[in-house]
C-alpha positions, 0 to 999 in steps of 0.5 A: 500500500502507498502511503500518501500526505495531501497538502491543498488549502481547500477541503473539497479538493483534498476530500475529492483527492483522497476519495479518488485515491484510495478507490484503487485499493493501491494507496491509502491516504495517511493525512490531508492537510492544510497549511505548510506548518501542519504538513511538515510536522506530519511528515515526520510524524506519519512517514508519507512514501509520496506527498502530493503538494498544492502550490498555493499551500500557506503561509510556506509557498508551495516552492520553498515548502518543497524544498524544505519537506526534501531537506528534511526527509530526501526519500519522499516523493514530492508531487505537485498538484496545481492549478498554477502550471506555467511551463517556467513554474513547472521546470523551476519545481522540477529543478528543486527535486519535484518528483511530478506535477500534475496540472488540476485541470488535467483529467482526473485519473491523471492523479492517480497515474502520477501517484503510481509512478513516482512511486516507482521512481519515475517522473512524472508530467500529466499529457498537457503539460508535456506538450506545453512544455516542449511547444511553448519555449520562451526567451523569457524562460532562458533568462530566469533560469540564469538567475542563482538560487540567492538572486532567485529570492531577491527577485521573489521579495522585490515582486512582492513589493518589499523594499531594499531594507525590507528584502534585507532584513527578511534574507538576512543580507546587507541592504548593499548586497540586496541591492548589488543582488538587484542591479545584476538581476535587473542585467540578467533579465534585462529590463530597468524597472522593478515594474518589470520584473513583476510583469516577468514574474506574472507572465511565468507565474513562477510564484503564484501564491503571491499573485493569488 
């Protein structure tokens, strides 16, 4: 039996999940839940083989959540389950050791099927993403991914409309080296304003709780 964690901020979607997985008979669900605080003291406590993660889970984004469930326990598969599915979004989660991500407005099966194979070992993308993915290559998405992981979360508080000082004190850096960080984001990507870098962000939805 596969033992699955639902993480989704909305109940029906979670009661519909778990009726729609355990139906098989292959997976049992061992707790839904909520929030990202709650989901993370339930890993360690009910020891998950597969978590399907929403990225709009609060008040963790889905990202930093993911990100924190595998440095915390590397074994479990994490699969993202979102209604956010930007091709950008998807690759960056990907990146961050994603197991899966399965789009909310795929057919309902495709759950099930995603759960099975990361369980398995494989990775797994629901059809219409796959085909999203390989169609709809965008400049844009090239140089988002040059940027590094630090710059990577300057770029998300300067959306967010944190100021220099603000941005600082949440990452813990000098306001000299927020602001050096956002000069050479600001290169990279090649745009003048913080306007548009938040169009960027929005355009590739590569933090959607923020916008939502």
């Amino acid at each position: 039996m596969i033992r699955v964690l639902l993480l989704d901020d909305h109940p029906v979607v979670r009661d519909g999940a778990k009726r729609l997985l355990e139906q098989t008979g292959q997976i049992q669900v061992v707790g839904d839940y909520g929030t990202s605080e709650a989901a993370l003291l339930a890993c360690r406590q009910q020891s998950p083989q597969v978590v399907v993660l929403d990225l709009s889970l609060g008040p963790v984004h889905g990202l930093d959540c993911l990100t924190e469930l595998l440095l915390a326990q590397p074994q479990i598969k994490v699969l993202l389950f979102s209604m956010h599915d930007a091709p950008t979004l998807v690759k960056r989660a990907l990146s961050l050791g994603a197991a899966g991500f399965v789009s909310k407005q795929a057919p309902p099966d495709s759950l099930v099927a995603a759960v099975l194979a990361v369980h398995r070992g494989e990775c797994y993308l629901s059809h219409d993403l796959a085909q999203r993915i390989r169609l709809n290559a965008d400049p844009g998405e090239a140089l988002l991914a040059s940027l590094s992981p630090r710059e990577l979360e300057v770029f998300r508080c300067l959306v967010q409309g944190l100021s220099v000082a603000a941005s600082a004190k949440k990452l813990g850096l000098s306001a000299k080296t927020v602001s050096n960080h956002q000069t050479t984001i600001k290169e990279k990507l090649q745009v003048e304003t913080t306007a548009a870098l938040v169009h960027l962000a929005i355009k590739h939805a590569l933090w959607p709780g923020d916008f939502v």
